[in-house]
N, C-alpha and C positions, 0 to 999 in steps of 0.2 A: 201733817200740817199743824200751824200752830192751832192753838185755843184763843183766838181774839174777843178783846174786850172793847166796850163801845164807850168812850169819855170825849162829851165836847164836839160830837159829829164824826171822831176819828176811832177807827178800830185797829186795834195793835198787838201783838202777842210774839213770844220766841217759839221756835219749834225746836223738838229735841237735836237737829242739826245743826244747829246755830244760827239758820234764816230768821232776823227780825224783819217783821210787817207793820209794813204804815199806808193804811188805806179812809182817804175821804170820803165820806158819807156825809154829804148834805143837798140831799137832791134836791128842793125847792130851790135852791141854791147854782145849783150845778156844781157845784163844789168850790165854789168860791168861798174864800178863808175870812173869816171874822175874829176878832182877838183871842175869843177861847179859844179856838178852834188852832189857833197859831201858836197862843201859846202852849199847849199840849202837844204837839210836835215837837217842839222847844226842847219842853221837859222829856217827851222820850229821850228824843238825839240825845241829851247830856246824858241820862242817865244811861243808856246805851252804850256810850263813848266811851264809859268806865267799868263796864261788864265784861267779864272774859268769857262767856259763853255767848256774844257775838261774834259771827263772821262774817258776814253780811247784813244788807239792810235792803229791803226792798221797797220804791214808794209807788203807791196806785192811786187809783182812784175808782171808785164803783157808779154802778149806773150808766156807760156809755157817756162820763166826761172826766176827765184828769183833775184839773182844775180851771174855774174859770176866772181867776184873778181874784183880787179882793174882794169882798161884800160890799159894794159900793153904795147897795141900799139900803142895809146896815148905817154905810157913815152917813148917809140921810139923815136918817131917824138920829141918827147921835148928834149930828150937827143942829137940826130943826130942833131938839131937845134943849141944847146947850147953846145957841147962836152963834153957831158958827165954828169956823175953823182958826184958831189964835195960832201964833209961832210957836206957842208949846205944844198944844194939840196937835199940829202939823206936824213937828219933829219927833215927838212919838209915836205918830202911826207911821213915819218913813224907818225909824230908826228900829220898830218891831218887824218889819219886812225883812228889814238887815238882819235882825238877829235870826229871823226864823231860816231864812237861807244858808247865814252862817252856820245854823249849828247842823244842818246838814252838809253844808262844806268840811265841816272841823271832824266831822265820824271819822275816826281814823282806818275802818273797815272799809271795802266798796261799798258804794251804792249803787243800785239798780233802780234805774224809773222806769217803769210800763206804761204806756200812755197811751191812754184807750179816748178820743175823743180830742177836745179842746184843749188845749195848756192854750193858756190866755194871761199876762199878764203878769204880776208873780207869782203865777202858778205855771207860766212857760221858765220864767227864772229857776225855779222850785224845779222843775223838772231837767233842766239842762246844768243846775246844782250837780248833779249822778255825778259818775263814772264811766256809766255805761246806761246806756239811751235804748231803750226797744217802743217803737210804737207802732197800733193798728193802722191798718190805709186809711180808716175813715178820720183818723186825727190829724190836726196842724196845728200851728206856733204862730203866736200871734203878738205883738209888744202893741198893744191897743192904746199903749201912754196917752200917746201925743194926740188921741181922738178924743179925750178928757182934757187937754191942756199942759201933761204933765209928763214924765220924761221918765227911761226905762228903770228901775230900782231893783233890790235884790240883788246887784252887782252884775246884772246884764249887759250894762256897757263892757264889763271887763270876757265874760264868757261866752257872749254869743261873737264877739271879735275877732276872740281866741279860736273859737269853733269857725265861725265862718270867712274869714279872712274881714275885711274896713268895707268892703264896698256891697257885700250882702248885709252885713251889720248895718250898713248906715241907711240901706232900702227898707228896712224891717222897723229900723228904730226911727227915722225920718218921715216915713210915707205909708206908714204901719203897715206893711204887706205882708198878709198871710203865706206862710212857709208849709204845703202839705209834707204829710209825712216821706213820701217819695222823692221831695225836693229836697225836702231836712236832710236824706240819705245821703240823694246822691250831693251836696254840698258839704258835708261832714260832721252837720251838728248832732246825728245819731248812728248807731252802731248798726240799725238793722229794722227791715217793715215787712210786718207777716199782715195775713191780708184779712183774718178776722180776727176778735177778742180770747175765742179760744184756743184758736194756735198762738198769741200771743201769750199767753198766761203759761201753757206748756215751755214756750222757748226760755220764757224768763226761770222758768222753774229750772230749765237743764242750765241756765247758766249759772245761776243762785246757786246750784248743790257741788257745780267743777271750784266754784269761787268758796263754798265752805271745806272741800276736801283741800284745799291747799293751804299752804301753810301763811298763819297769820302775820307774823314778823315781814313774811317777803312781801305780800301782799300791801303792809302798811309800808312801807319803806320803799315800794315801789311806785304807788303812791303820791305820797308826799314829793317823792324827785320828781313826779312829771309835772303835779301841780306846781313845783319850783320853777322847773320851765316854761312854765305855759302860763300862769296868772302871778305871775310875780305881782302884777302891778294889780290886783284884786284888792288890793285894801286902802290904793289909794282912789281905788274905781268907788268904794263903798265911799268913801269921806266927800267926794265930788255928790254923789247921788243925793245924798243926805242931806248936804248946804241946797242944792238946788232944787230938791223934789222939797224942799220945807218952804222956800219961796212960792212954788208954782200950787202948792195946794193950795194959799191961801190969795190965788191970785180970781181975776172976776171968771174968767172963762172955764173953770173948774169948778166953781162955784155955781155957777150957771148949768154944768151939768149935774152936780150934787142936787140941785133942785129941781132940775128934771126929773132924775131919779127919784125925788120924794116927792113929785105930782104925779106920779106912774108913767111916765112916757121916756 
């Protein structure tokens, strides 16, 4: 196993295999991402992207939850700081979502997500981002947008569509309907559900070491063709999210829960 290093709530490290780790640590949090914390994922993935001694990448999260979306009470406090939410403040916290997704889309290696717990939000994005999906029973998938006012980001219009066909997409993304891990299966948006955290960890590990003994080349070029067929239209999914989720943050009803969340309730 690697030797993980802790920067920014996220611990990371290469093992002499070529398994890289990427696991969130921000319990208070539940692991919901705050700028550092995003952009340091960021900076792994690129720098990652350009390493020839990865061949994988695996993302977790510790403590019994994945992630549970952004730090929404983070942007409290930033907003209550700063008055609010303007169209530029807006568009760079949608357009850092994008990036943080993308640059786990762009890893030219697989990716492995383990989802131990909650994916909520973009941190369901972030998770369903992979390759290859393994989560515990006790976790589900949750696009909570539209219970803040605001709509799915991360390019989960384009991959939960692709994963689950228009009419479970638009249950999830419409009427925010939590997806357990056993539905997520048998519907297609994961590969597979072991039934606690430690058989989980084990399965992700035999698949992590079949996916470093194979060869790198096939595996990227194999890849990239399926993502050709499957998310072609991913980038125009990100440019929609972007125009839209920069209006809707700064719209009242979003606003109205940002200060929620900064009166504690």
């Amino acid at each position: 196993m690697a030797q993980l290093e802790m920067v920014d709530g996220i611990w990371s490290g290469i093992d002499d295999d070529g398994i890289a780790r990427l696991e969130i640590d921000r319990p208070e949090q539940r692991n919901a991402l705050g700028g550092d914390s995003s952009g340091r994922i960021i900076d792994l993935c690129d720098a990652w992207a350009a390493d020839d001694r990865v061949r994988v990448v695996v993302l977790s999260g510790r403590g019994g939850a994945f992630c549970a979306g952004a730090d929404v009470a983070g942007m409290a406090q930033n907003s209550a700081a700063t008055g609010g939410f303007g169209a530029g403040a807006s568009r760079a916290i949608i357009e850092n979502g994008s990036r943080l997704v993308g640059a786990v889309r762009s890893l030219p290696m697989p990716v492995i997500a383990a989802v131990d717990g909650p994916a909520v939000g973009i941190g369901a994005s972030l998770a369903v981002a992979a390759d290859l999906i393994y989560a515990s029973a006790r976790s589900y998938f949750l696009l909570a947008f539209v219970r803040l006012g605001l709509m799915p980001d991360g390019g989960a219009s384009a991959t939960f569509a692709a994963s689950l066909g228009r009419a479970r997409a638009n249950a999830m993304a419409l009427l925010g309907e939590k997806l357990c891990a056993t539905e997520a299966f048998e519907h297609g948006l994961i590969n597979g559900v072991i039934e606690d955290p430690a058989g989980l960890t084990a399965a992700v590990e035999r698949v992590a070491a079949k996916l470093a003994a194979s060869s790198p080349a096939a595996l990227a070029l194999t890849k990239a063709a399926l993502d050709g067929a499957t998310l072609s239209a991913y980038e125009a999914a990100i440019d929609r999210e972007i125009a839209g989720q920069t209006e809707l943050l700064q719209s009242p009803q979003f606003q109205a829960a940002v200060a929620a969340f900064a009166a504690g309730r």
